[in-house]
C-alpha positions as CSV (number, residue, x, y, z in Angstrom):
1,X,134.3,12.3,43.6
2,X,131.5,12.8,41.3
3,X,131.4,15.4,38.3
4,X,129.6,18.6,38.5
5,X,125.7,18.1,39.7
6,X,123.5,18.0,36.6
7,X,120.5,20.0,35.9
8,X,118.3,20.0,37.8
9,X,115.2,17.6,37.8
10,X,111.6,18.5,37.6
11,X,110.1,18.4,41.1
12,X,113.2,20.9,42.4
13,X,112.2,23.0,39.3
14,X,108.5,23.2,39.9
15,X,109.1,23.5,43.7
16,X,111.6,26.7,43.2
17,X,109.0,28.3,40.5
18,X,106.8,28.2,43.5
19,X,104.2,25.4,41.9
20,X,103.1,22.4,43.8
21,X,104.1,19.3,42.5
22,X,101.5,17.2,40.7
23,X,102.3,14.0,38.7
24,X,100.3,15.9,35.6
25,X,102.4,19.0,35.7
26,X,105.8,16.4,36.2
27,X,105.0,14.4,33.2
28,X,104.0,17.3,31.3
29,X,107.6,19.7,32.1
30,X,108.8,16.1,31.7
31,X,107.7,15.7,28.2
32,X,109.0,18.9,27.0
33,X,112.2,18.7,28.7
34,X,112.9,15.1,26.6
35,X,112.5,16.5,23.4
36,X,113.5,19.1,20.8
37,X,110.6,18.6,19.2
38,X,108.8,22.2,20.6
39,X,105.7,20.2,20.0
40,X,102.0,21.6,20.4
41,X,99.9,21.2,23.5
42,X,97.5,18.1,20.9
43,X,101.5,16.7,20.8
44,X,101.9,16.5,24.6
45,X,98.4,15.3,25.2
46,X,98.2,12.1,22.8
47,X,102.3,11.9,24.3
48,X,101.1,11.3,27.8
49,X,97.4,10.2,27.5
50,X,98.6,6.0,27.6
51,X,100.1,7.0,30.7
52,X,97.3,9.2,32.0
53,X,94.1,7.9,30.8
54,X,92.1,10.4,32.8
55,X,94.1,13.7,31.3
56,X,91.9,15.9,29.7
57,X,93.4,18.5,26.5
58,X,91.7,21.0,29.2
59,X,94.7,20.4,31.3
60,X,97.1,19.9,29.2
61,X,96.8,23.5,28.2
62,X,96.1,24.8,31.7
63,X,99.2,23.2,32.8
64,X,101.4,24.7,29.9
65,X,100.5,28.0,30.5
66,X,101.0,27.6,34.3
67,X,104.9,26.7,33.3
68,X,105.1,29.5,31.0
69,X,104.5,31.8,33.2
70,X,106.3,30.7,35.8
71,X,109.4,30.9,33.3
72,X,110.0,26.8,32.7
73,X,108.6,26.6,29.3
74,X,108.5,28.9,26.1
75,X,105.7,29.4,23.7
76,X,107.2,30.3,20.3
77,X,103.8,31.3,18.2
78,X,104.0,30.2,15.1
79,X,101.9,31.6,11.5
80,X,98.9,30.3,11.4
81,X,97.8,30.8,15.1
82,X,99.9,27.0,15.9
83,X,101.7,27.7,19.4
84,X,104.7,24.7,20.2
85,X,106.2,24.7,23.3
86,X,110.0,24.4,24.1
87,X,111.7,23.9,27.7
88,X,114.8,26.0,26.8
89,X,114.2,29.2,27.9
90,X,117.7,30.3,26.9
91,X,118.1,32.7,24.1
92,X,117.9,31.1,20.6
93,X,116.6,31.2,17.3
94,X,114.3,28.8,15.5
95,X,114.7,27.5,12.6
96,X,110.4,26.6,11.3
97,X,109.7,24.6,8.0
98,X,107.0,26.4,6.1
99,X,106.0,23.0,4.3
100,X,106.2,20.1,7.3
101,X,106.0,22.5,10.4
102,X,109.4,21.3,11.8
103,X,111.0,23.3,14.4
104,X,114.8,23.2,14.8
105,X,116.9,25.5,17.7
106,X,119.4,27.2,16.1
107,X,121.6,29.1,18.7
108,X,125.3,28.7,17.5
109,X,126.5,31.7,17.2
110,X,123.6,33.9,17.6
111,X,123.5,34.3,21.5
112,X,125.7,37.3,21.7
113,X,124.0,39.0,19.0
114,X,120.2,38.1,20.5
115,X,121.1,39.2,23.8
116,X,122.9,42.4,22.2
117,X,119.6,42.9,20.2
118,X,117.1,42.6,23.3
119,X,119.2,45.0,25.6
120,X,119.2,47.6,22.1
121,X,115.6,47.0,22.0
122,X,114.8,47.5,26.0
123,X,116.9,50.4,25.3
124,X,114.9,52.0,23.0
125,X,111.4,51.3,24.6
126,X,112.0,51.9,28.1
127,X,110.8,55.7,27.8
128,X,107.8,54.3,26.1
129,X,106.6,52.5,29.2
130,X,106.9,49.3,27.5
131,X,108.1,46.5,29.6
132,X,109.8,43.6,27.5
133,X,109.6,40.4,28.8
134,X,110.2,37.9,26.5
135,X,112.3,37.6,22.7
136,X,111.4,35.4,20.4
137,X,113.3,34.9,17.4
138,X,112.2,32.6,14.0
139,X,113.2,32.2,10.9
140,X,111.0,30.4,8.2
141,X,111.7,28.1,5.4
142,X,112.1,24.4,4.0
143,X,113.8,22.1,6.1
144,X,116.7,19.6,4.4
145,X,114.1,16.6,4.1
146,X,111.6,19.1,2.6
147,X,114.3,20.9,0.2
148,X,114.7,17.0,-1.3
149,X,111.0,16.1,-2.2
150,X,110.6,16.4,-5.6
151,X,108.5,18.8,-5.0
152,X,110.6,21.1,-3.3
């Protein structure tokens, strides 16, 4: 009757990652799931604080790092030390404005050839001892809007 089930939503993804529910850790998967932003852990706190008066940065970054390592969120480290966050943890490239510090997924095309180059690459470091657990591919330089300032 109805169409295929959708994704699913944040408390069965928190639950099946093993993590207790807590409203902080809801709004904050929330928050990145909503937007394609990637935006930094000062984003998702000013994002949430009218909701959440008592949230501290503190645990805004605390709970980040708890859904990055339990594989719901990516960090994609930028230059300059900035760290964004994104909830697609699917293989794809992004696309990062040297000038504005806009970050745009870019996948296309490129999934086949990502997930060719990380298998080449666990190839080639497994009888190092390495152990490669995540990619992460960017590519920097002016975004359309920053292209058209005069300035550009």
């Amino acid at each position: 009757m109805g169409g295929p089930p959708g994704p699913p939503d944040e408390k069965h993804l928190l639950r099946s990652a093993g993590l207790r529910v807590t409203p902080q850790r809801l709004a904050i998967l929330r928050c990145l799931r909503n937007t394609t932003s990637h935006p930094t852990p000062e984003a998702v706190y000013r994002r949430l604080l009218p909701d959440f008066p008592g949230l501290s940065p503190n645990t805004v970054y605390l709970t980040l790092r708890t859904l990055e390592e339990a594989g719901l969120l990516r960090r994609i480290s930028l230059e300059g030390s900035v760290q964004r966050y994104d909830a697609d943890v699917t293989p794809h490239v992004h696309l990062v404005c040297r000038r504005c510090g806009r970050v745009d997924d870019c996948d296309g095309g490129l999934v086949p050839l990502l997930r060719g180059l990380g298998e080449a690459v666990r190839d080639k470091v497994g009888p190092t001892g390495w152990e490669i657990g995540a990619q992460d591919s960017c590519f920097y330089g002016l975004c359309p809007k920053c292209r058209q300032a005069p300035d550009g």
